[in-house]
C-alpha positions as CSV (number, residue, x, y, z in Angstrom):
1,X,0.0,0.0,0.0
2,X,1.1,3.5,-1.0
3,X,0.2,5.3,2.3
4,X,1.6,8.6,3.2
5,X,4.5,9.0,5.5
6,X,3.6,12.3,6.7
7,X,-0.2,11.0,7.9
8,X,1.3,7.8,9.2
9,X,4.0,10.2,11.6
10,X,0.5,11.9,12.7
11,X,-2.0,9.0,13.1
12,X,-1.5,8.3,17.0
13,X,-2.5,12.0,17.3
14,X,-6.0,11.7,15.1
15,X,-6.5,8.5,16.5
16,X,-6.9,10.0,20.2
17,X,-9.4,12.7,18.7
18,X,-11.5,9.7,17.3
19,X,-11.5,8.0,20.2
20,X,-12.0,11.8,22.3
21,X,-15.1,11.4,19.9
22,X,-15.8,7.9,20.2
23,X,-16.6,8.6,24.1
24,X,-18.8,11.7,23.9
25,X,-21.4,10.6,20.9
26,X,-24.0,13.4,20.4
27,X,-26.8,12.5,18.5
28,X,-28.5,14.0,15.1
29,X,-28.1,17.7,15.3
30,X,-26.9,17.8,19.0
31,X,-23.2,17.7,17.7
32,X,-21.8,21.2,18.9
33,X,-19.0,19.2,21.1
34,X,-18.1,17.6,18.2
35,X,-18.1,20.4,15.9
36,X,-15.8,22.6,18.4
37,X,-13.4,19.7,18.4
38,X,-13.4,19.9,14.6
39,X,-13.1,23.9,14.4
40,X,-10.4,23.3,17.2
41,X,-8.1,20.9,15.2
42,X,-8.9,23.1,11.8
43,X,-8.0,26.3,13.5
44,X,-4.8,24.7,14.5
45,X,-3.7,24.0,11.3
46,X,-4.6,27.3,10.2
47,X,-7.7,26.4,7.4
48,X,-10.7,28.9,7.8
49,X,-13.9,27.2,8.7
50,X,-17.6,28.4,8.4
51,X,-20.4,27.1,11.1
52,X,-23.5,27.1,10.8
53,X,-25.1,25.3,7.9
54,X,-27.3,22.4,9.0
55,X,-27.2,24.0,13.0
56,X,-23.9,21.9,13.6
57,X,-22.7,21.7,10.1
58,X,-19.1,22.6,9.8
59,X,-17.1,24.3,6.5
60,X,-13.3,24.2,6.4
61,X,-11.3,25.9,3.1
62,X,-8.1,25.1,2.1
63,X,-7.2,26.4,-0.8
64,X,-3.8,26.5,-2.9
65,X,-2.7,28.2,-6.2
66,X,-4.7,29.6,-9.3
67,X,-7.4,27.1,-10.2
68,X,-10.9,28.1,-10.1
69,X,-11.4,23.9,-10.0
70,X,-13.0,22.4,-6.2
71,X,-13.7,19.4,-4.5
72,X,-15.5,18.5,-1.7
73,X,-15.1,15.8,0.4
74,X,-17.7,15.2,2.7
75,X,-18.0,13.0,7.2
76,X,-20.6,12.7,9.2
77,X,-20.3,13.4,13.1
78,X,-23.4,12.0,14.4
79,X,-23.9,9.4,16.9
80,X,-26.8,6.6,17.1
81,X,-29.4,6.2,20.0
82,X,-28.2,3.0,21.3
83,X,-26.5,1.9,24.5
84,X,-23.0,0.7,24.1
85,X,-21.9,-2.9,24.9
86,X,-18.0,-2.3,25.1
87,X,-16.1,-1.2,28.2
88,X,-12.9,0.0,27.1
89,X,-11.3,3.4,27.7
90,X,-13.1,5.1,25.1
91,X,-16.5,3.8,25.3
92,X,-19.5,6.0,25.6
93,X,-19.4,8.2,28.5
94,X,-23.2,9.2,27.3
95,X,-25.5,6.4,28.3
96,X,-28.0,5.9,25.2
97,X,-25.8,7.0,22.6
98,X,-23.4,5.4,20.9
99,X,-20.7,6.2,17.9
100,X,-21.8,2.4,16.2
101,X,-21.4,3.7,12.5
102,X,-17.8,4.8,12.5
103,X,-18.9,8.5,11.9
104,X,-16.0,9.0,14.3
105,X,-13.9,7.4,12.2
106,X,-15.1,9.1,9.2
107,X,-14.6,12.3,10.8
108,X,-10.6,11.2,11.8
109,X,-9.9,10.4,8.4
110,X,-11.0,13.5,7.1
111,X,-9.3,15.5,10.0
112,X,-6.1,13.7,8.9
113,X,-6.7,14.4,5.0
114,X,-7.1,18.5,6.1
115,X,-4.0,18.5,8.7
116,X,-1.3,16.5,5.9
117,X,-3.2,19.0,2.6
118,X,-3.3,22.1,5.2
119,X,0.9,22.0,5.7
120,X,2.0,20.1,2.6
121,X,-0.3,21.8,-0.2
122,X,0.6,19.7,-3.4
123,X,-2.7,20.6,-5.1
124,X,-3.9,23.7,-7.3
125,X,-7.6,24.5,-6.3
126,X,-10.0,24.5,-3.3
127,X,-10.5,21.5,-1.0
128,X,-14.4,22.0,0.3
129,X,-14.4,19.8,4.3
130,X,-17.6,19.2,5.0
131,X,-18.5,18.1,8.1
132,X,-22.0,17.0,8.0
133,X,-24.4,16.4,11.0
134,X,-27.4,14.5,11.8
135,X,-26.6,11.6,8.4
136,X,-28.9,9.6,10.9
137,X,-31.8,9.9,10.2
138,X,-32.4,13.5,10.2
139,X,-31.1,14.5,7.1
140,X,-28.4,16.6,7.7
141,X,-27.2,16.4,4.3
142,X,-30.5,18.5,3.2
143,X,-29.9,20.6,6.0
144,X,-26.7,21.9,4.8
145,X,-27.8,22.1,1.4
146,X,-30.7,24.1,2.3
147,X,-28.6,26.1,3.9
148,X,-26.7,27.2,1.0
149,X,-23.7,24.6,1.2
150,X,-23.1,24.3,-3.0
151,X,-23.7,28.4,-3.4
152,X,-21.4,29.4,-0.6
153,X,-18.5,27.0,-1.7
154,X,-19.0,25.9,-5.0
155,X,-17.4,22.9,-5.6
156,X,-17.7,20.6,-9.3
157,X,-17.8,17.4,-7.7
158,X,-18.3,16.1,-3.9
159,X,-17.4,12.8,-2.4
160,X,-18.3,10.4,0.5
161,X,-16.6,7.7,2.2
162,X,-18.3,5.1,4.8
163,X,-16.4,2.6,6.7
164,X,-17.5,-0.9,5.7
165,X,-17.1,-4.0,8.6
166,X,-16.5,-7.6,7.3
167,X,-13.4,-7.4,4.5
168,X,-9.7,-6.9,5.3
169,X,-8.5,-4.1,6.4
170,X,-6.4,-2.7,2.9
171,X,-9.5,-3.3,0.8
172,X,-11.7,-0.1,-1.4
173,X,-15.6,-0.7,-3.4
174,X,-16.8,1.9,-5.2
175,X,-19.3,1.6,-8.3
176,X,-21.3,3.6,-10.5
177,X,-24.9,3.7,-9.9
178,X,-26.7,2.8,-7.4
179,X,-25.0,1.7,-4.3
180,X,-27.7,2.6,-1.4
181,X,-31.0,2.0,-1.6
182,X,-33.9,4.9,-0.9
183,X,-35.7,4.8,2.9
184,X,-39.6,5.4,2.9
185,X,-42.0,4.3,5.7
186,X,-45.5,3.6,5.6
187,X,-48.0,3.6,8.5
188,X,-51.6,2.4,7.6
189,X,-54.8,2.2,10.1
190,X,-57.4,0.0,9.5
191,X,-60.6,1.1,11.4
192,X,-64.2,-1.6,12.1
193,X,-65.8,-2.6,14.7
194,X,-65.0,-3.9,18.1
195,X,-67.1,-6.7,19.8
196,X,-67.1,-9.8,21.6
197,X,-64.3,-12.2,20.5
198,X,-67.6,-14.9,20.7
199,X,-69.6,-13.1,18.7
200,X,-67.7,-12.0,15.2
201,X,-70.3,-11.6,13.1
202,X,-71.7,-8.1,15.3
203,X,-68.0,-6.7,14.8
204,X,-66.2,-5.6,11.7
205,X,-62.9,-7.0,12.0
206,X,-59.8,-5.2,10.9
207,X,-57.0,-8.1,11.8
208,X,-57.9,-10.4,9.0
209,X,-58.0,-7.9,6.7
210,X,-54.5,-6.6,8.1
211,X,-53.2,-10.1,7.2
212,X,-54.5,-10.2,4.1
213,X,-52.4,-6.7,2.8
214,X,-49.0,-8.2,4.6
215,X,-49.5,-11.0,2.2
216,X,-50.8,-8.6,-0.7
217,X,-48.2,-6.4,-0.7
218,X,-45.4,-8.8,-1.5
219,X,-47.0,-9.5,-4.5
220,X,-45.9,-5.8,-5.6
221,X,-42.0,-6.9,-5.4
222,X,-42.8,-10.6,-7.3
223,X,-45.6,-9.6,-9.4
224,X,-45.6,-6.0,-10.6
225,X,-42.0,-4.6,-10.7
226,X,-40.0,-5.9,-13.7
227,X,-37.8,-8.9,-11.8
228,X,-34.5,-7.3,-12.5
229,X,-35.2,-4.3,-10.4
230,X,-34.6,-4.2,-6.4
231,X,-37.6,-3.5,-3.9
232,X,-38.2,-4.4,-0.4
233,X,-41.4,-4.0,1.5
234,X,-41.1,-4.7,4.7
235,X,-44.0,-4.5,7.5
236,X,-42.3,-4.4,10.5
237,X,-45.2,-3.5,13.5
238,X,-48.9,-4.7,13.9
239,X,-50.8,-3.5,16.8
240,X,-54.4,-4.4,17.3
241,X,-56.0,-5.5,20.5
242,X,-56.1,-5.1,24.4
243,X,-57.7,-8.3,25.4
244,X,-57.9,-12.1,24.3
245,X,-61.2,-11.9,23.8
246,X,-62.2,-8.7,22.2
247,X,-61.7,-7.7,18.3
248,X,-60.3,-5.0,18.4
249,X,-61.7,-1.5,16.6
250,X,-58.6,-0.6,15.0
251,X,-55.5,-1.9,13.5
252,X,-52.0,0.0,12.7
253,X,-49.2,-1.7,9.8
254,X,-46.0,0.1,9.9
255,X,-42.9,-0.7,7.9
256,X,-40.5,0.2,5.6
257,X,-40.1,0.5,1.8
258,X,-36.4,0.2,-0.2
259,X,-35.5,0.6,-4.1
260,X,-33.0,1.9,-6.3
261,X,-35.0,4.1,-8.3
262,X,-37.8,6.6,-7.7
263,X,-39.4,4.9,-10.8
264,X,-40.3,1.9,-8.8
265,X,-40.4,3.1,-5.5
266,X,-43.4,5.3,-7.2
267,X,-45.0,2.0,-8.4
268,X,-44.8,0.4,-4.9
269,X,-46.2,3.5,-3.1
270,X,-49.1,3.7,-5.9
271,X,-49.8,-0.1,-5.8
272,X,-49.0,-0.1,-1.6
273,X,-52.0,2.2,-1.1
274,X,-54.6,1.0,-3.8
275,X,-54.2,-2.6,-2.3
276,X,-54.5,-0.9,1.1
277,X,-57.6,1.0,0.4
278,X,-59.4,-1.7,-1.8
279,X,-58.7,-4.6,0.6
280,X,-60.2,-2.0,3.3
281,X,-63.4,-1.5,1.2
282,X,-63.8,-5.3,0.7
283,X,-63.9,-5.9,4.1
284,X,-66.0,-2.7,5.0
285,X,-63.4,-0.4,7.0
286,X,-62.2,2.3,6.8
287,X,-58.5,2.9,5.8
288,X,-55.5,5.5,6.2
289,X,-52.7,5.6,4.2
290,X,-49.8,7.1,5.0
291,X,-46.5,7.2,3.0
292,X,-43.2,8.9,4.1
293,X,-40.2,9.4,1.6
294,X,-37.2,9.7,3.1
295,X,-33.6,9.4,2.0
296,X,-33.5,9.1,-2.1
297,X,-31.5,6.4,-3.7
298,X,-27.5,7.0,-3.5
299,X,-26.3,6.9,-7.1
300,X,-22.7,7.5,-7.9
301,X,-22.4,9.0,-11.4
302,X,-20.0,7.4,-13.5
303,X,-17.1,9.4,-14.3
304,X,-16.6,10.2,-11.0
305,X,-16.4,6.6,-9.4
306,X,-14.2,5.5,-12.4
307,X,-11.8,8.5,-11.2
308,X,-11.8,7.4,-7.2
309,X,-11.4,3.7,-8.5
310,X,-8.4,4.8,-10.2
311,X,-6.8,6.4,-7.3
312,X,-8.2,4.0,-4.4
313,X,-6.0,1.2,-7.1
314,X,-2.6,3.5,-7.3
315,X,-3.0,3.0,-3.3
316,X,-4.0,-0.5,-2.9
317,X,-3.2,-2.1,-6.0
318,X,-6.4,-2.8,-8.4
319,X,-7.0,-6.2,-7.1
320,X,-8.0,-4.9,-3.5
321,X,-10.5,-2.2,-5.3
322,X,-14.0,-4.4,-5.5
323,X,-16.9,-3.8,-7.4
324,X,-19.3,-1.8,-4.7
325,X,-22.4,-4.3,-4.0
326,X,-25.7,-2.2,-3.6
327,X,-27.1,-2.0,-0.3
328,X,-30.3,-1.7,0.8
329,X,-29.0,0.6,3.6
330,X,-29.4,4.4,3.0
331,X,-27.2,7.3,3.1
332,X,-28.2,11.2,3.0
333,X,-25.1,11.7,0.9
334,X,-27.5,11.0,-1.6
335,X,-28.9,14.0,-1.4
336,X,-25.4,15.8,-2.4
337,X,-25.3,13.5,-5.6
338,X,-28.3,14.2,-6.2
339,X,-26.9,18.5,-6.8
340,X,-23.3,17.5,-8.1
341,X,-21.6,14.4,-9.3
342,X,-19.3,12.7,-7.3
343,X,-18.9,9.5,-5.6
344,X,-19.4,7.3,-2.5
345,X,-17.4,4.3,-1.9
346,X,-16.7,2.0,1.2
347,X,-13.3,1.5,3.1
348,X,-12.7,-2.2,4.8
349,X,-13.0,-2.5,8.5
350,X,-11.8,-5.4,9.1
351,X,-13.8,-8.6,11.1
352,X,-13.4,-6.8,14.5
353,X,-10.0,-7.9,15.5
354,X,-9.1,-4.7,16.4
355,X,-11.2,-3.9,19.1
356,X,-9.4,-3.2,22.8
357,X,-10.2,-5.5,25.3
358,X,-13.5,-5.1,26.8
359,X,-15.4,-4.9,23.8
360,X,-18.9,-6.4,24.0
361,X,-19.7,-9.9,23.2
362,X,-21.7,-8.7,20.1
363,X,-19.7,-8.6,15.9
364,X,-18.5,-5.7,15.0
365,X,-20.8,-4.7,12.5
366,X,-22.5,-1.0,11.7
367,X,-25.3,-0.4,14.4
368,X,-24.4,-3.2,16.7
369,X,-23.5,-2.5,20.4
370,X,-20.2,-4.0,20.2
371,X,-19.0,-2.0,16.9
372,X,-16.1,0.3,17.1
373,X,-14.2,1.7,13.8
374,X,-10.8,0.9,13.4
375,X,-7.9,3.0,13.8
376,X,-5.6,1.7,11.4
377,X,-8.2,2.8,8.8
378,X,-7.4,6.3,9.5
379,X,-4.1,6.4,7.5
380,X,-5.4,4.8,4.6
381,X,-8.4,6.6,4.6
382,X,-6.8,10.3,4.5
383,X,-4.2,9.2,1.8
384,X,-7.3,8.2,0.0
385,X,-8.9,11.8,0.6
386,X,-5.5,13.7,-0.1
387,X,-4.7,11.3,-3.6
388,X,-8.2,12.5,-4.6
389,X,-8.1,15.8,-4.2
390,X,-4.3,16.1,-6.1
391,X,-5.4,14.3,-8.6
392,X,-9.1,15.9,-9.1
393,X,-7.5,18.8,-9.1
394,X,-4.8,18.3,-11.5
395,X,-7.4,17.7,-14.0
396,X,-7.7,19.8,-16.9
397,X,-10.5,22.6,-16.2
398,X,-12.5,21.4,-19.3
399,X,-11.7,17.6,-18.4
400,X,-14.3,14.9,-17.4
401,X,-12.9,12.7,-14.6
């Protein structure tokens, strides 16, 4: 591996912050610890920073030269709402929250990126860090874009970067296309009757006709989207009932809807809620429909991953640079593609072999209570960032990556 000296000679350092960070997890637009930390190491390596965007959101600007050419190059910060399993030094010192996603790591290797381009400066351009909140759920991302991220530093690209558990440590993915799945939810409530469990025929039961939409709905995925196209529907709650032997007046589906494309997570939500209301009116409820879209599909565009595969091979060698597999995870980066090209690819975290002793009895994967991100990513990780941006930047103004 090609890794550069300079960020290995400062890694024990970043690796303290992470694990500063590690202990004191603030959740989805609560991150103003975090953020000062940020501003704090920034400030110290003398790159301007702007606060503000997305409440938490932090800006810094390091820029070098003539070019009018930019890159951004995007962490998260946020924590999850989880209580942490492990028991090492660094666990959570916040009962209930927990860093189990490796945002920060994510925010580490960036921090190491900025402090090795900040003092060495062998680019011609503007490096854009953007260090995102709330990725969890509360769609920071849109925040900060709301907030006027792309107007205030306009950038021609922007690129993401999310630790992945399971494959050595050493290995990249990145892919064009889609690579994370959009997140929807759906609640639905079913309203009848109530009566006497004894005496059915005097109520008007909503469970069976509950049952009967679980059922229905998977015949969306196998029987009305074209076969080669990804879609999960997944009903996740029911809640009906109080008492063995009442029917109950209402009932309550709640779940969750993935796909790659708006195209066919418009045909589930149109087919989800004329199966819904129909199978209502056949058994002579009364239905609501409710349908949530959340995070859009992550899609890469194509130059852009082509030009990180190239660089993430220079590093590792193109035989440890895999072909991304789609998730049906989502990421709020994909509201960033969805305003500029760019790029989001996954690093290796290893199979958990790194963790200190008195981590939990849980794997280390994402959003388990036994997860922490691993340190020896961090160099890797930044020469990844800094390769990108010398290279992006090199590029000829009126060159496609």
């Amino acid at each position: 591996m090609q890794i550069i000296d300079s960020i290995i000679r400062q890694a024990a350092g970043i690796s303290a912050t992470r694990r500063d960070i590690h202990a004191h997890p603030e959740l989805c637009f609560e991150e103003q610890r975090t953020a000062d930390l940020v501003v704090q190491r920034l400030t110290e390596w003398g790159i301007p920073v702007h606060r503000g965007l997305g409440k938490t959101g932090v800006v810094g600007i390091v820029r070098q030269g003539n070019s009018g050419r930019a890159i951004g190059l995007r962490a998260d910060m946020d924590a999850l709402p989880m209580q942490e399993f492990n028991t090492f030094a660094h666990a959570s010192t916040h009962p209930g929250k927990m860093h189990a996603c490796g945002h920060d790591g994510h925010v580490a290797m960036l921090l190491a990126a900025a402090q090795h381009l900040a003092t060495q400066r062998h680019f011609d351009g503007t490096v854009y860090l953007i260090f995102q909140p709330a990725e969890e759920g509360g769609g920071g991302a849109r925040e900060m874009i709301k907030d006027g991220l792309f107007e205030q530093f306009p950038m021609d690209a922007v690129f993401g970067m999310h630790n992945w558990p399971g494959p050595q440590v050493g290995r990249f993915a990145v892919s064009a296309g889609p690579v994370m799945a959009s997140s929807n939810e759906f609640k639905i409530t079913l309203r009848g009757k109530g009566g006497h469990a004894a005496l059915p025929h005097l109520a008007v039961d909503p469970v069976p006709a509950a049952c009967q939409m679980v059922q229905a709905f998977q015949t969306i995925i196998s029987r009305n989207k074209k076969p080669v196209d990804a879609g999960v529907i997944s009903v996740t709650m029911i809640h009906a009932g109080e008492a063995t032997n009442v029917i109950p007046d209402s009932c309550e589906l709640q779940g969750t809807v993935r796909t790659f494309t708006l195209e066919v997570l418009d045909l589930i939500e149109q087919r989800m809620e004329q199966i819904a209301r129909h199978t209502a009116q056949a058994f002579d409820l009364e239905c609501e429909f409710e349908f949530e879209r959340n995070y859009p599909p992550t899609i890469n565009s194509a130059p852009e991953a082509e030009f990180a595969r190239q660089v993430m091979a220079d590093i590792v060698g193109a035989d440890h640079v895999d072909v991304q597999e789609p998730t049906m995870g989502a990421e709020d980066f994909s509201y960033m593609l969805q305003v500029k090209p760019g790029a989001y690819c996954f690093i290796a975290n290893g199979q958990g072999d790194h963790r200190d002793i008195g981590h939990g009895g849980g794997p280390c994967m994402l959003h388990n209570a036994s997860y922490d991100f691993n340190d020896d990513l961090i160099p890797l990780g930044a020469t990844y960032w800094v390769r990108l941006v010398e290279q992006w930047l090199a590029l000829d103004a009126g060159t496609k990556a």
